[in-house]
Each structure stands twice: as C-alpha cells, then as structure tokens.
NUTORZA-447973 format. One record per residue (C-alpha): residue number from 1; x, y, z; residue in three letters. Coordinates in nm, 4 decimals. Each point is the difference from the previous one (the first is absolute). Layout:
% residues N
<rec NUM,<X,Y,Z>,'ALA'>
...
% end
This chain:
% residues 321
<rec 1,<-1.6873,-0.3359,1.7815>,'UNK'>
<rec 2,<0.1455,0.0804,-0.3214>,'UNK'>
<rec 3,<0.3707,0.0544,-0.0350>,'UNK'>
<rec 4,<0.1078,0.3483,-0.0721>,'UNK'>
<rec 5,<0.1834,-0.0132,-0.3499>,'UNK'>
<rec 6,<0.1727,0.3343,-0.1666>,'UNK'>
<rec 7,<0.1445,-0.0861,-0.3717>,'UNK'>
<rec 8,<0.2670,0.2181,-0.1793>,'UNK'>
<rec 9,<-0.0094,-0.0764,-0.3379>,'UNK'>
<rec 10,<0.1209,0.1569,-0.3516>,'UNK'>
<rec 11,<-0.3444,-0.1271,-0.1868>,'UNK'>
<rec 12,<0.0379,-0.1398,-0.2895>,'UNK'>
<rec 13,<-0.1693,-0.3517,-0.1142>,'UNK'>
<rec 14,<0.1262,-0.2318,0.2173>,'UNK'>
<rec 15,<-0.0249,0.2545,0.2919>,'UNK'>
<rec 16,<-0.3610,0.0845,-0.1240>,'UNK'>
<rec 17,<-0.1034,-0.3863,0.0909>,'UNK'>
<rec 18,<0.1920,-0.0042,0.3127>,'UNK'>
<rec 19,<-0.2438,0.2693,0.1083>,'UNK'>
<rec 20,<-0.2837,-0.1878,-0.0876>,'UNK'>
<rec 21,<0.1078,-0.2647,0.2076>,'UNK'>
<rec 22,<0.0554,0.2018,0.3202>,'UNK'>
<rec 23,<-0.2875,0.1841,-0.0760>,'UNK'>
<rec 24,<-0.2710,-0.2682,-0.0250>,'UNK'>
<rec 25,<0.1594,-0.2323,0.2834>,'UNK'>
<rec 26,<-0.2705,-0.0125,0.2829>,'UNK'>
<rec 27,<0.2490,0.0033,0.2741>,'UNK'>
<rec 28,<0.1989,0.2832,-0.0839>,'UNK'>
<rec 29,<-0.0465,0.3627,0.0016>,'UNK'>
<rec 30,<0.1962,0.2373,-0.2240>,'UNK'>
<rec 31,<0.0729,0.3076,0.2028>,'UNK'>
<rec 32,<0.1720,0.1475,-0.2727>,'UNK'>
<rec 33,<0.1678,-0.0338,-0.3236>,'UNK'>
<rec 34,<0.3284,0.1691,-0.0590>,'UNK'>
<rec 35,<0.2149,0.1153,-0.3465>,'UNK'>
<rec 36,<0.2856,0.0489,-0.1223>,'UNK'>
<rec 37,<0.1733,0.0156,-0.3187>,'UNK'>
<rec 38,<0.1061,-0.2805,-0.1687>,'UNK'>
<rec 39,<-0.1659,-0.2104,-0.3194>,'UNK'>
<rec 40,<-0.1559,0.3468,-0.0839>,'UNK'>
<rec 41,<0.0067,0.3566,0.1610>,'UNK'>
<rec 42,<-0.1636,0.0441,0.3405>,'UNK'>
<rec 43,<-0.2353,0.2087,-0.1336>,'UNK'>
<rec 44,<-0.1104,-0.3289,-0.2239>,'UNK'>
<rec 45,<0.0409,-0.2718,0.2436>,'UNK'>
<rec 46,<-0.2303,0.2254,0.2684>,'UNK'>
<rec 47,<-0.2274,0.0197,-0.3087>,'UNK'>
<rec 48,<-0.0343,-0.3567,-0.0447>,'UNK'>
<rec 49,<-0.0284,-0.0456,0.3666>,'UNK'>
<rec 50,<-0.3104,0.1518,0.0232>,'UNK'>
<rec 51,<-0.1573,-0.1349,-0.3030>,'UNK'>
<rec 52,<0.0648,-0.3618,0.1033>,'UNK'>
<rec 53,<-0.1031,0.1039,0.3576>,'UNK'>
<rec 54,<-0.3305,0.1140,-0.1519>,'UNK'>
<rec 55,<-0.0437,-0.3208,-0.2139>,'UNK'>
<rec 56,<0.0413,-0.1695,0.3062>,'UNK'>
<rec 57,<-0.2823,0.2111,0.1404>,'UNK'>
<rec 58,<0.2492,0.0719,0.3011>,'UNK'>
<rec 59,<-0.0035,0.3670,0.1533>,'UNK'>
<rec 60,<0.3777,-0.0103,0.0925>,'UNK'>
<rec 61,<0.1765,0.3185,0.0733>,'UNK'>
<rec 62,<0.3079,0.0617,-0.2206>,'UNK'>
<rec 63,<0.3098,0.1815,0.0195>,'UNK'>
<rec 64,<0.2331,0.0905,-0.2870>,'UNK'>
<rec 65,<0.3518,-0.0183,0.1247>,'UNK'>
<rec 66,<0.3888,0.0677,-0.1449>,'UNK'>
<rec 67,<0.0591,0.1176,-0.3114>,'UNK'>
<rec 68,<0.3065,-0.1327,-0.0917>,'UNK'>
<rec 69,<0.2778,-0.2235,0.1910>,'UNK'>
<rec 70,<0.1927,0.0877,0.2883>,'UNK'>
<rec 71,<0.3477,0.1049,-0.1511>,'UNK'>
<rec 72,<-0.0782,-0.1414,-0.4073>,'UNK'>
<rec 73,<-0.2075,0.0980,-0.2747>,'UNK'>
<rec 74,<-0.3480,-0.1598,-0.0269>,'UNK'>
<rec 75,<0.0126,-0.2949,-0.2371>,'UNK'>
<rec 76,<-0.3216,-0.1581,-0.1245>,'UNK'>
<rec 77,<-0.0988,-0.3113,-0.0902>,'UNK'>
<rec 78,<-0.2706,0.0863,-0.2689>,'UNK'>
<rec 79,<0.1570,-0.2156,-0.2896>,'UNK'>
<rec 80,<-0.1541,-0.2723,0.2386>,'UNK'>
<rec 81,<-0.3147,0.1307,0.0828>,'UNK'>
<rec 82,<-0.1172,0.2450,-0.2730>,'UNK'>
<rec 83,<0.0624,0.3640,0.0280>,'UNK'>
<rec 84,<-0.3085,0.0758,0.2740>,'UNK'>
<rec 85,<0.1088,-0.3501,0.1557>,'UNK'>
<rec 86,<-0.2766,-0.1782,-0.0697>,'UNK'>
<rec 87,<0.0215,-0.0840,-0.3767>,'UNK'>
<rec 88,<-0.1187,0.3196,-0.1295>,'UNK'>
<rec 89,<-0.3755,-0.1549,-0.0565>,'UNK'>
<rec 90,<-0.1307,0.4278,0.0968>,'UNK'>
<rec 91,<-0.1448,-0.0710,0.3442>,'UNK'>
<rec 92,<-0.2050,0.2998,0.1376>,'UNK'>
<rec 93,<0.0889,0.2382,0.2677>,'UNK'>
<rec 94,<-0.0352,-0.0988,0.3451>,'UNK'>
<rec 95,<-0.3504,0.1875,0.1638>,'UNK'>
<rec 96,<0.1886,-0.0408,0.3352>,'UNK'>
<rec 97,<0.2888,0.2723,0.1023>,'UNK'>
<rec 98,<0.3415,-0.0312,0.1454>,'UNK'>
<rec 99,<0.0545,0.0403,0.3952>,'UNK'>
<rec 100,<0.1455,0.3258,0.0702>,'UNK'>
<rec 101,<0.2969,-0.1491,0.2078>,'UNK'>
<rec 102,<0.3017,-0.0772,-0.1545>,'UNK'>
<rec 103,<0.0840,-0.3943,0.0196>,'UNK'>
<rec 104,<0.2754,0.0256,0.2032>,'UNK'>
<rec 105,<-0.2267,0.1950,0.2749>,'UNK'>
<rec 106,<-0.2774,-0.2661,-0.0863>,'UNK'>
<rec 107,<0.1864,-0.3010,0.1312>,'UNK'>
<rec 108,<0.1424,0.1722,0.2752>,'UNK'>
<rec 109,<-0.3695,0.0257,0.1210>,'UNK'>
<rec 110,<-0.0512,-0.2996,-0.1155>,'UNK'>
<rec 111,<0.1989,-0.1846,0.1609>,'UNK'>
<rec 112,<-0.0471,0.1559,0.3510>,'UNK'>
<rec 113,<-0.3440,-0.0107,-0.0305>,'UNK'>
<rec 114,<-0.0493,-0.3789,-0.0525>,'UNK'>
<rec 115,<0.3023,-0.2061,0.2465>,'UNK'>
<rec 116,<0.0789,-0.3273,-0.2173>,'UNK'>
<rec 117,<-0.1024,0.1429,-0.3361>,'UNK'>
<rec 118,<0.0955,-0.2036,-0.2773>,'UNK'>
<rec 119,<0.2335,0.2110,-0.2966>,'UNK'>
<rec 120,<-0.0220,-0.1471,-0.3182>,'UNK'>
<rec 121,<0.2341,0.1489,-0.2550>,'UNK'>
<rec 122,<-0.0705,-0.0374,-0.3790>,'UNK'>
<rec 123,<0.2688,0.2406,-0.1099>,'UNK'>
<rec 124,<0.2858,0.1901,0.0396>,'UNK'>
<rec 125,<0.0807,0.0453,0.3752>,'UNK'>
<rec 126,<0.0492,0.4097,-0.0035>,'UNK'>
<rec 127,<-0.3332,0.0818,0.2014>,'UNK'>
<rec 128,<0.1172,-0.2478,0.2778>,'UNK'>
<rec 129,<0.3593,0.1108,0.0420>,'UNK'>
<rec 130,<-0.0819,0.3355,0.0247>,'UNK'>
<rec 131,<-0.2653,-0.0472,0.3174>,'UNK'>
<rec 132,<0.2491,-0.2345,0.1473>,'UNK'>
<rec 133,<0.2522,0.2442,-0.0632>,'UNK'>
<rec 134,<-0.2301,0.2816,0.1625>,'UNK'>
<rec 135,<-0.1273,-0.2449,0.3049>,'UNK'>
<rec 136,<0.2745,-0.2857,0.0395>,'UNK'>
<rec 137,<-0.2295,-0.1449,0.2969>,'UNK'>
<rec 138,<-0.2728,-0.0802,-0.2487>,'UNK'>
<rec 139,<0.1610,-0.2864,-0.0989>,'UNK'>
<rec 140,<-0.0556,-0.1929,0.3539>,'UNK'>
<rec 141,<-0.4129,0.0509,-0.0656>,'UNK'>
<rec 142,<-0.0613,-0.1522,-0.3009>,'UNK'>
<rec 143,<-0.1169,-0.3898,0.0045>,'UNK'>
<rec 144,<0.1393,-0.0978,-0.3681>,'UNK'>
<rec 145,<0.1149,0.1902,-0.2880>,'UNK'>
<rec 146,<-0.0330,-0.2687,-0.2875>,'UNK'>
<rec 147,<0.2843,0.1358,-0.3216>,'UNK'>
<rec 148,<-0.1172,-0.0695,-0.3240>,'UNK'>
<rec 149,<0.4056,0.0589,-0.0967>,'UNK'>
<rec 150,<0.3356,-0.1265,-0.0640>,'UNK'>
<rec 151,<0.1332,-0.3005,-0.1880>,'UNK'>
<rec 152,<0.1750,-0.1910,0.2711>,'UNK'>
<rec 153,<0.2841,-0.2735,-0.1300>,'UNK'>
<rec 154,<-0.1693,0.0398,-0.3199>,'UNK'>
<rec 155,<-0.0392,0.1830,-0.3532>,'UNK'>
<rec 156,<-0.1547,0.3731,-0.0207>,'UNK'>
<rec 157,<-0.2048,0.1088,-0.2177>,'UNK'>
<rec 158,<0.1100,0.3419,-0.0525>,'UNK'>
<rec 159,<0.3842,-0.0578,0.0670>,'UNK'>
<rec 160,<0.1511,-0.3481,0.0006>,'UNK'>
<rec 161,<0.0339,0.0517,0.3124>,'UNK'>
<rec 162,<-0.3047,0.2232,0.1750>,'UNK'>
<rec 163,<-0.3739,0.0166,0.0047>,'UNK'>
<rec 164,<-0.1809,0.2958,-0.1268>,'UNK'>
<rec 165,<-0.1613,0.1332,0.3363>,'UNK'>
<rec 166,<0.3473,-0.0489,0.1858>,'UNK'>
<rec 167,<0.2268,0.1547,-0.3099>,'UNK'>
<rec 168,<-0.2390,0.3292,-0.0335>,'UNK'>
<rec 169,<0.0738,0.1167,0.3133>,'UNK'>
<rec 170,<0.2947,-0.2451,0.1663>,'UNK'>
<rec 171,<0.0656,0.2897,0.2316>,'UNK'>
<rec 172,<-0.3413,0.0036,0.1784>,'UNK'>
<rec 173,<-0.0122,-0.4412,-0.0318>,'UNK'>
<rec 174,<0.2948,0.0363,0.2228>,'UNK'>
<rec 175,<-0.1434,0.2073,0.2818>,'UNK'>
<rec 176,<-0.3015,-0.2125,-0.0161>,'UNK'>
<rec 177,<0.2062,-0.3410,0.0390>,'UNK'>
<rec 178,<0.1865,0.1348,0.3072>,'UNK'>
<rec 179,<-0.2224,0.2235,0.1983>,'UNK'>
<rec 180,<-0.1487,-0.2885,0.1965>,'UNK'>
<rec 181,<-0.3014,-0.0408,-0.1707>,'UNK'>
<rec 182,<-0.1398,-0.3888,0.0228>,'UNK'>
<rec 183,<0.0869,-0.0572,-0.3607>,'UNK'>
<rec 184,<-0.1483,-0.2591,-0.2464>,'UNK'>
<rec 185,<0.1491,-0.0115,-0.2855>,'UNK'>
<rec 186,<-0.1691,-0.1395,-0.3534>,'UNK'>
<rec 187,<0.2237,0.0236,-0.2727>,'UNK'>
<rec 188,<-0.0483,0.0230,-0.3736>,'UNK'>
<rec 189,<0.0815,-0.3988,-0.0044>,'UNK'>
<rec 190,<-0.3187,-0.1217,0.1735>,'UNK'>
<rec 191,<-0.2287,0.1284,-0.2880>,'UNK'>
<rec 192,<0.2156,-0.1884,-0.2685>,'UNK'>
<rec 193,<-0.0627,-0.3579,-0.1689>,'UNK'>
<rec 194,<-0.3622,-0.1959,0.1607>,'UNK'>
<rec 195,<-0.0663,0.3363,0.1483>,'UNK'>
<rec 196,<-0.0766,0.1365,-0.3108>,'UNK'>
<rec 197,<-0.3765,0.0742,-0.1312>,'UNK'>
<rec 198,<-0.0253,-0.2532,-0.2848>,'UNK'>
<rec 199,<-0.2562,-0.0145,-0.2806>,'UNK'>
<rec 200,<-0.2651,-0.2137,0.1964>,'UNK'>
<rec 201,<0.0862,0.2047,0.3109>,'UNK'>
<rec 202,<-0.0853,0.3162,-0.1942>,'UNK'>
<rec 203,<-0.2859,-0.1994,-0.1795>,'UNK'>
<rec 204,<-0.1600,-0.0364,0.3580>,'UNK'>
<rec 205,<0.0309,0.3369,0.1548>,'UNK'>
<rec 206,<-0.2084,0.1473,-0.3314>,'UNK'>
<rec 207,<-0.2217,-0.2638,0.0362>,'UNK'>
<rec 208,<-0.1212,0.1727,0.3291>,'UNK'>
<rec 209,<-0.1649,0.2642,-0.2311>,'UNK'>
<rec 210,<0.0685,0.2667,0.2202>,'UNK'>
<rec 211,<0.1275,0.3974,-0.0409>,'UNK'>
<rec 212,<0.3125,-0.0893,0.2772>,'UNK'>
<rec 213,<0.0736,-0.3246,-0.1782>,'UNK'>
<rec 214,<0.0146,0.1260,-0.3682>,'UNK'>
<rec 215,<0.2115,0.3100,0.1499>,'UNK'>
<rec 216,<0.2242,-0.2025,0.1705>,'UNK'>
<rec 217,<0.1056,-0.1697,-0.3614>,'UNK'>
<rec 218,<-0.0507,0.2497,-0.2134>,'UNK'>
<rec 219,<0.2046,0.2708,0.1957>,'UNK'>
<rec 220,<0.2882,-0.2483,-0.0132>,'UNK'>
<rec 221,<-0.0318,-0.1142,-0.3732>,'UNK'>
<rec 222,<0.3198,0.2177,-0.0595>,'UNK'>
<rec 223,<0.1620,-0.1532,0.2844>,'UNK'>
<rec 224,<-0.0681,-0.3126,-0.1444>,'UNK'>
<rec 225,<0.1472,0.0850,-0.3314>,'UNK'>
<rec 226,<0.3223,0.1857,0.1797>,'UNK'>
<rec 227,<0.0714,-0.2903,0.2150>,'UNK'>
<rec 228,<0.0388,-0.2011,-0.3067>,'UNK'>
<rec 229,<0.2204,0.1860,-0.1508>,'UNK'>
<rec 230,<0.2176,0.0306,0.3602>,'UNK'>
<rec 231,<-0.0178,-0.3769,0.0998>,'UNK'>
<rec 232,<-0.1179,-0.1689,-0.3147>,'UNK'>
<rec 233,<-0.2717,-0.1435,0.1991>,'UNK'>
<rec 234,<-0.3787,0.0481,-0.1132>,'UNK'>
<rec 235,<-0.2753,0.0740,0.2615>,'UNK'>
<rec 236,<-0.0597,0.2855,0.2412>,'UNK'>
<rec 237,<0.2151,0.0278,0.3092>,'UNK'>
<rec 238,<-0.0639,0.2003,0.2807>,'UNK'>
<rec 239,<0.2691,0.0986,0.2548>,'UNK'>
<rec 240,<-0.2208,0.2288,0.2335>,'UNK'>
<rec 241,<-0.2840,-0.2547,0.0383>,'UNK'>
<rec 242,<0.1600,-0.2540,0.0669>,'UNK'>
<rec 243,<0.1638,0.1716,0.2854>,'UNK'>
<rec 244,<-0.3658,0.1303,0.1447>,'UNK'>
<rec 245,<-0.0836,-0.3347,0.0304>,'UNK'>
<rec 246,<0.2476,-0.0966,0.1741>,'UNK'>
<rec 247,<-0.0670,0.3052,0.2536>,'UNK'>
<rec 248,<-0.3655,-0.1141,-0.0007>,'UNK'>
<rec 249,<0.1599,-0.3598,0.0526>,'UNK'>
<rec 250,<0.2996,-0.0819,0.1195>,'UNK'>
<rec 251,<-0.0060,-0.3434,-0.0599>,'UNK'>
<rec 252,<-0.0287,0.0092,-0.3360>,'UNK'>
<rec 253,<0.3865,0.0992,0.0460>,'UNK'>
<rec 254,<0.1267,-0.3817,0.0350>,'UNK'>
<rec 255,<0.4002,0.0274,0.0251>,'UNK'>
<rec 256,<0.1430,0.3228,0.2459>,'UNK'>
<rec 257,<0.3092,0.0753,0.1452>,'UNK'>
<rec 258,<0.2070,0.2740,0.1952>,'UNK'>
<rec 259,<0.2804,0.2386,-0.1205>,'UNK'>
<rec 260,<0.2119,0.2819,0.0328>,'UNK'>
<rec 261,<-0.0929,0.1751,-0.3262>,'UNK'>
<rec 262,<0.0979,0.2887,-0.1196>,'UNK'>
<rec 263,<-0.0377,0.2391,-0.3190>,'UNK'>
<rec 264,<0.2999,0.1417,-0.2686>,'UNK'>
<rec 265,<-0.0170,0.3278,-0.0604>,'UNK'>
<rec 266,<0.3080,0.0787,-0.1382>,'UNK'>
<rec 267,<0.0987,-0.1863,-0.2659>,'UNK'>
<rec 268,<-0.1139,0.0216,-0.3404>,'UNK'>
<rec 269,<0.0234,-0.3407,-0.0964>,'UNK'>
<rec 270,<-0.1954,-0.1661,0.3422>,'UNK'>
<rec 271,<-0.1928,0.2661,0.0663>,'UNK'>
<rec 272,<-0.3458,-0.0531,0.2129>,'UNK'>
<rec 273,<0.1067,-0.3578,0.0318>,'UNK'>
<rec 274,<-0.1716,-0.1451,0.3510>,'UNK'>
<rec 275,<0.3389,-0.1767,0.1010>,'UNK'>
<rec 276,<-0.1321,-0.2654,0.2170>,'UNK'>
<rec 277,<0.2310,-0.1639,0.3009>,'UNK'>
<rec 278,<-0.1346,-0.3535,-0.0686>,'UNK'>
<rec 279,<0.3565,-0.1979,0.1536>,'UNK'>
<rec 280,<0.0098,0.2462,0.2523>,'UNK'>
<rec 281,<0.3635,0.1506,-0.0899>,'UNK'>
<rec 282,<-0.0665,0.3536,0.1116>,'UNK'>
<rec 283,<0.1402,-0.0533,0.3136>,'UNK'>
<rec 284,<0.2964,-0.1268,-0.1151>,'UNK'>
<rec 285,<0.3109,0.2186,0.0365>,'UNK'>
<rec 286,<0.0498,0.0152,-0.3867>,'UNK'>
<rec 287,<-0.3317,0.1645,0.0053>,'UNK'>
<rec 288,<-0.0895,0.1930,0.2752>,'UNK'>
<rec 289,<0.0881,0.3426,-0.1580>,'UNK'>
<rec 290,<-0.2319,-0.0308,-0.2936>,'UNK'>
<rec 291,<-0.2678,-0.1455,0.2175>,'UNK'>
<rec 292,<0.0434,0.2934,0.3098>,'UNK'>
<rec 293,<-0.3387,0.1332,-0.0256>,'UNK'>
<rec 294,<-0.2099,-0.3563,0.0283>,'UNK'>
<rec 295,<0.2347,-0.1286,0.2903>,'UNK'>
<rec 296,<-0.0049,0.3244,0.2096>,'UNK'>
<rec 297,<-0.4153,-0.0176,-0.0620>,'UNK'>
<rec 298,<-0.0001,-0.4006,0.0460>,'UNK'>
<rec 299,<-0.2967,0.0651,-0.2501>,'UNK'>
<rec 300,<-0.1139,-0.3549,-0.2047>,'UNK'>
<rec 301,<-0.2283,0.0198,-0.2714>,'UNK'>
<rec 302,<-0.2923,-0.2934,-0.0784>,'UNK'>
<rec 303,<0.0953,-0.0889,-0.3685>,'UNK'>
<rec 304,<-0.2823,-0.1963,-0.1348>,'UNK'>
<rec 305,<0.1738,-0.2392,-0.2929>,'UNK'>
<rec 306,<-0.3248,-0.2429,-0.1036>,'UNK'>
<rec 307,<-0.3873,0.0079,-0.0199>,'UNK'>
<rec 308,<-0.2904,-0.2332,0.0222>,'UNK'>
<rec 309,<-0.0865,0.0892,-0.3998>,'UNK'>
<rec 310,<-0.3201,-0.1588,0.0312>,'UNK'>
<rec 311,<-0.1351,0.1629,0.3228>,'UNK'>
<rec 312,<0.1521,0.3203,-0.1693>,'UNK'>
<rec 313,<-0.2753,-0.0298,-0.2796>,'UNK'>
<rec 314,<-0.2614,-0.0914,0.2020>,'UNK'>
<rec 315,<0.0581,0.2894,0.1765>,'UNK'>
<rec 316,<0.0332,0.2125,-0.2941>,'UNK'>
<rec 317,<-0.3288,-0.1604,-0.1407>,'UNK'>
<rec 318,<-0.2178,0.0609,0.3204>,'UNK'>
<rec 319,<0.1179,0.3848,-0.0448>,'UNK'>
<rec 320,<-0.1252,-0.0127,-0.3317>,'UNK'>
<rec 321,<-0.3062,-0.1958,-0.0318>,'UNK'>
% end
C-alpha cells in the first residue's frame, strides 16, 4: 500500500523538483501539498505548486497557507530563485485551482485522516506550528516529519549562523522542534560539496529529453548562478530534494544521531540557529535554565549529518528520467 505523504513547501526551484520526486514515486501517494510563504509569496509558491503538479500529470489537491511569519515580517528569498521563484523563464498559469481550505485546516485533516502519514517540510515551518498549536495531540499521529532546515554545527547560508527555512520564521521552527513530533532533521549541510549537481550530472538529466527533466534545470539555472555567487561553488544544489529523497529513502541518510535541539529566537545575531545538544550538556546544571523547555518535554530530534551522494542521484535521476 502506498505511504500517505503530505509536503509543505514554499516552491521555488529546488522545491519544484522535490515535488517531482514525491510525485512520480510509485509507492507513495501525495494526499496533499501545502504553502506557505517563503522564497516567494504564498500566492507564488501555491502557483508554482500546481504548475509542477500538472507537469507531473499528478491531480493533487492544494492548499495555500500563511501569509507571512508568525510574529516577523515575511522575508523572501527571490535574489536566489528569480522573482516568481523559478528563474523568471514566464511559465503559464496553472489550469488546476487552489483547495478551498486553508493549509493549516488541510493538515489537520490530513493528518487525522491517514495514522502514520509522512510530513515533509520544504519551507518555512509556519503552517505546521500553527495546527500543532491548534491540536497539540497531532503530533503523536504522524509517522515522520522529514525538515528540509537548519544548519546544525555548521555555516548558514542566510546568517552565519542560521538556515533560511529556520531564520524566516524561528518562532514557528521552535514549536515544531518541541511539540513531539518524530523529527528528522536535514540541514542545509547535506546538499553541499559531492552533493552538488555537477556539469556531467546536469549533462545527464537533459539528456533524458524530457519536459520534467529540462524543467527541473532550467527552473534552477538562477539558482545555479546565485549559489555561486553565495558559496563560490559552480553547479546546481538543491536543498529540498535532497531531503525528499531521503523521506522516500531513509537510507540514503548514512550518519544520524539524537539531540536536544532547540531554536533562537531572540537574538539578533544567532537568530533561527538549530542549536543542537550533540555532548549532551543540557542537563547539566550550568544549563538547565536555557534548555527548560526540551528537558521538561524529554523531546530528541533525528539530526541527519551525511548522505549516500551517489544513491542521492540515482534517486534524483529515476525521478527525472
């Protein structure tokens, strides 16, 4: 029996191939797709849901959720991803319409409708705090809920010290990461260095001479050009994907571990950093103020640190081919 997946994403390119994996993976079925704002407005990224849902030839309900952050501003990320988030190449309108339920209400139902269900988030977490906060017991009926977020031990790429999904809305990561959720956690690190789509990776996807295959590059030739200029690195790397297929496949994750880890919120300097308990110090007596909430919870979060690089392409290839 296929295994029930809902995604909530921000779609922009790398999202936009993370959906085509999910969508065209025999042994899962997409109950629903979720939004929120983040790369682009909500209004975009539901938008670009449906057209890549429709390239996919997938009839997928979706549901445009929050607007903005929690308690902040809505920051986007289109520098990266071109100002309609997928490199501004004038895709057409979507035939397919939005669901008339708000996210929020469409996970709830979601999520009780389908025990075990598999969340996948591709963006900021707002859509998810705010059911949790509405339904706390939620949390206890979901199988996984795979993160594409955070930048654990290791550089961010928005701050020096946070991840973009995790700094937009630190407030709602933070609710996510203690509300009991099974957590797995794929941070911005595990699509860095071999990870990366090089030339003769790219070279072999558009040598499949298909629509999904040259939209899956082309929608992320400004990525390509943006993570350049960020990393000094050349080649196409993609954050969201690589965390679908490690919910499709967990093996493909190769080195895990388990953590108290929380979320800053309030300063400036640190803020959305995913502060990860790896000596596991939180208990100790120096620390057991600042770490009140995750020891009262006894919640641990699955960080995932390393992939399988090959098996990730593979995977990524046998979406796209």
């Amino acid at each position: 029996m296929p295994r029930a997946f809902l995604i909530d994403t921000d779609v922009a390119s790398d999202d936009a191939v993370a959906l085509i994996m999910a969508l065209r993976a025999p042994e899962v079925r997409v109950v629903a797709i979720t939004t929120v704002a983040g790369n682009v407005e909500v209004q975009q990224a539901t938008r670009n849901a449906l057209y890549t849902a429709e390239l996919c030839g997938a009839v997928v309900p979706v549901f445009a959720g929050a607007e903005k952050p929690l308690d902040r501003a809505h920051q986007n990320a289109t520098w990266f991803h071109g100002r309609d988030g997928l490199g501004d190449h004038g895709y057409p309108a979507p035939r397919q319409s939005t669901g008339k339920l708000h996210a929020v209400d469409a996970t709830i139902e979601a999520i009780e409708a389908n025990p075990g269900l598999v969340i996948v988030t591709l963006g900021p977490l707002t859509n998810l705090a705010m059911a949790l906060t509405r339904k706390p017991g939620l949390a206890a009926q979901v199988g996984r809920c795979v993160i594409m977020g955070g930048a654990p031990c290791c550089e961010g790429n928005v701050t020096p010290a946070a991840e973009y999904n995790v700094w937009v809305d630190p407030e709602a990561a933070r609710i996510v990461m203690l509300s009991g959720l099974p957590v797995e956690l794929v941070g911005w690190q595990t699509c860095r260095g071999d990870a990366v789509l090089n030339q003769a990776d790219i070279a072999s996807i558009l040598g499949f001479n298909n629509e999904l295959a040259r939209y899956a590059i082309e929608c992320n030739r400004r990525a390509r050009e943006a993570y350049k200029e960020q990393t000094g690195e050349d080649g196409i790397s993609l954050p969201d994907p690589v965390a679908m297929s490690i919910a499709l496949d967990p093996k493909i994750g190769t080195q895990w571990s388990e953590h108290y880890v929380d979320v800053e919120t309030r300063s400036e300097l640190t803020r959305g950093m995913t502060v990860v308990d790896r000596l596991n110090v939180a208990a100790d007596e120096r620390n057991q103020a600042v770490w009140a909430d995750a020891l009262r919870k006894g919640i641990k979060t699955k960080v995932c640190w390393t992939i399988d690089n090959r098996r990730w392409k593979e995977a990524l290839f046998a979406a796209l081919r």
